[in-house]
N, C-alpha and C positions, 0 to 999 in steps of 0.2 A: 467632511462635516455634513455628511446626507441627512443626518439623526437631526441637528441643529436647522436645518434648511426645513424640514418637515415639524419643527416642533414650531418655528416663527410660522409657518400656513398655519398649522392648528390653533394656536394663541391669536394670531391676525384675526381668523372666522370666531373663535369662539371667546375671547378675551381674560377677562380674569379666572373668570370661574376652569378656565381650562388648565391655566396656570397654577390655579392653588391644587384640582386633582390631579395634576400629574407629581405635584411636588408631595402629595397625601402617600402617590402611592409608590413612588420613591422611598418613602419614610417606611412601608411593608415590606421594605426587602425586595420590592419587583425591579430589574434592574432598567431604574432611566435614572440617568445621570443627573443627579442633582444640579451640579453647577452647569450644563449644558441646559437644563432646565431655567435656570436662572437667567442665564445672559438670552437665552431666547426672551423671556418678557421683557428683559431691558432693550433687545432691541427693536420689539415691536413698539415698545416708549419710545425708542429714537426716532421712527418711523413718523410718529405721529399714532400710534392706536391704544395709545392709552397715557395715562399720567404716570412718569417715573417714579414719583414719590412714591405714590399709592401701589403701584407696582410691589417696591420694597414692602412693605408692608404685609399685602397679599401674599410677598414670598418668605417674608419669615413667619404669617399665620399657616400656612401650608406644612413646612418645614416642622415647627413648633408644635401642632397639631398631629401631625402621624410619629414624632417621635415622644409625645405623650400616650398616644395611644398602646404605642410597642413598652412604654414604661410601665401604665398600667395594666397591660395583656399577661405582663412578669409577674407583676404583683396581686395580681387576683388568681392566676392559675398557679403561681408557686413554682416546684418540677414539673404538675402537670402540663404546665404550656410545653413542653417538650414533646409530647403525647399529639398535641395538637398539628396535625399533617402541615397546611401553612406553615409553621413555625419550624416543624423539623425540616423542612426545606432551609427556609433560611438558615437554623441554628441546628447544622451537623453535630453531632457528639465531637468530633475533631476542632471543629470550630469554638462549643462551647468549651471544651480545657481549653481553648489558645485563649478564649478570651479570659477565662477564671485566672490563668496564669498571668494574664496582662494586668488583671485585676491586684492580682495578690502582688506584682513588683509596682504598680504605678499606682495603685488607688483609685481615689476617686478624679485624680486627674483623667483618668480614661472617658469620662464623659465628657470632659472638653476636648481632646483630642480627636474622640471616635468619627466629631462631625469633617474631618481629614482623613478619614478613611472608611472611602466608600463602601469596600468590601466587608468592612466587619460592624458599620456603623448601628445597624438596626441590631446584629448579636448584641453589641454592646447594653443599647438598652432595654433588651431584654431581659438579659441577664442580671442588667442593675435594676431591674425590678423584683425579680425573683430572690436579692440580697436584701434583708429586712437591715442593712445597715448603713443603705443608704438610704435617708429621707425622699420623699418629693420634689421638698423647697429644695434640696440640696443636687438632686438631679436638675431641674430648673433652672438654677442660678449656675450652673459649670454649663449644660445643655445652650441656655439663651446667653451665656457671652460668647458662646463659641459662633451662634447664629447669628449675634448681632455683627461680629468683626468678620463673617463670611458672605452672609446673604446682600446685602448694600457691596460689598463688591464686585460682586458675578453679576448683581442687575445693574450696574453703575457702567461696568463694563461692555457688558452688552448694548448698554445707551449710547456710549461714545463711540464705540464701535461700529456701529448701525451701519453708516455709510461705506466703512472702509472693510469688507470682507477678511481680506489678505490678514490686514493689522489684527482683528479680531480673533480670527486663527493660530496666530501666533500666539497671542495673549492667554488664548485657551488654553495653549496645551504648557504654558508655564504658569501660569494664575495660581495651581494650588500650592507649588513650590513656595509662591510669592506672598499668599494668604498664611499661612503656616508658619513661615520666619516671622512673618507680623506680626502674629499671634504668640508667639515664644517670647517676641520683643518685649511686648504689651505685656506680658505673663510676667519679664524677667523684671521690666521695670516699674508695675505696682508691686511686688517682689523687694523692690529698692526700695521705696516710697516705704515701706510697710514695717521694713527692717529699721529702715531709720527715726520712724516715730514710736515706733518699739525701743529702740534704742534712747528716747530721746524723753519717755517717759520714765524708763527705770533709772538714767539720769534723777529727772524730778526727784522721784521718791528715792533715790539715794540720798539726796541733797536735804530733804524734807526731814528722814530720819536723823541725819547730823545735825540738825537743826534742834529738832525734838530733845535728843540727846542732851544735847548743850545749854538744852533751857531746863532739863531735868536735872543738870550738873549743878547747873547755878542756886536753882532753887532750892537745892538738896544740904547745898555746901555748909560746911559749920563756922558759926560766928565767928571773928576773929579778936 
């Protein structure tokens, strides 16, 4: 954990502002580990050099901010962001079919996911930029739940961890496993919630129509 030891001295000296560019330039594809990124500000929280909360915050503006940017770098250059040397780094021709492919069987779930996978996550949204069928708001809203049920973990982590190295480490190198089932959980049971008030409305309006029905029967019926 050399990478993590050098990122709490840099965050220590330089504090937020350090934190949110490394986490900026994370989101370009350059490779620092985002969540290694993360629990370094939480443990400088721990320490005492900064505020936890605000921490979180600064790391999901960080996070939020370079993965809009990679969204609209897709959306203003089109195919030509592919042209663009930065970008064909990140986004191989091999890389960009694996992602179109990931696209075409999962949808637009792949922008909640991608924040789970470091390796392809900036392809990702690149490429759903350069897709005029996925909206904004609609990368946003998959984008920012996926940041909210990740980023408050890795700095949270990092807080409680502060003191205890050993534990920390451990933590690290399971956290994403741990973050990701969460996330599925979260996924499967507003998924339930959703099903069942869906279910629970066409009720209604089943029940409504029989209703309707039977006051049309009544109305209708002949003298006797």
């Amino acid at each position: 954990m050399d990478f993590l030891d050098f990122l709490i001295r840099l965050f220590t000296e330089h504090g937020y502002i350090a934190v949110f560019v490394v986490l900026l330039l994370s989101g370009f594809g350059i490779p620092l580990p985002e969540d290694i990124s993360l629990v370094a500000g939480g443990v400088i929280a721990g320490l005492g050099y900064a505020n936890v909360h605000v921490m979180v915050v600064v790391g999901l503006a960080g996070v939020l901010v370079g993965d809009i940017i990679m969204f609209l770098t897709g959306r203003h250059f089109g195919a030509r962001a592919l042209r663009l040397r930065w970008v064909s780094c990140v986004l191989t021709p091999r890389r960009y079919a694996k992602v179109q492919h990931k696209f075409a069987r999962y949808g637009n779930r792949m922008m909640f996911f991608a924040r789970f996978l470091p390796g392809l996550r900036t392809a990702v949204y690149i490429t759903a930029g350069m897709s005029h069928r996925v909206s904004f708001t609609r990368f946003i809203l998959f984008d920012g739940l996926a940041a909210v049920l990740s980023v408050p973990f890795w700095v949270y982590l990092g807080y409680f961890g502060a003191e205890n190295h050993q534990w920390l480490v451990a933590w690290v190198k399971r956290g994403e496993s741990v973050v990701l089932v969460g996330a599925v959980l979260l996924i499967a049971l507003i998924g339930w919630f959703w099903w069942r008030r869906r279910g629970r409305a066409r009720a209604r309006l089943r029940a409504f129509r029989v209703r309707r029905a039977a006051r049309h029967a009544q109305t209708h019926e002949p003298p006797g």
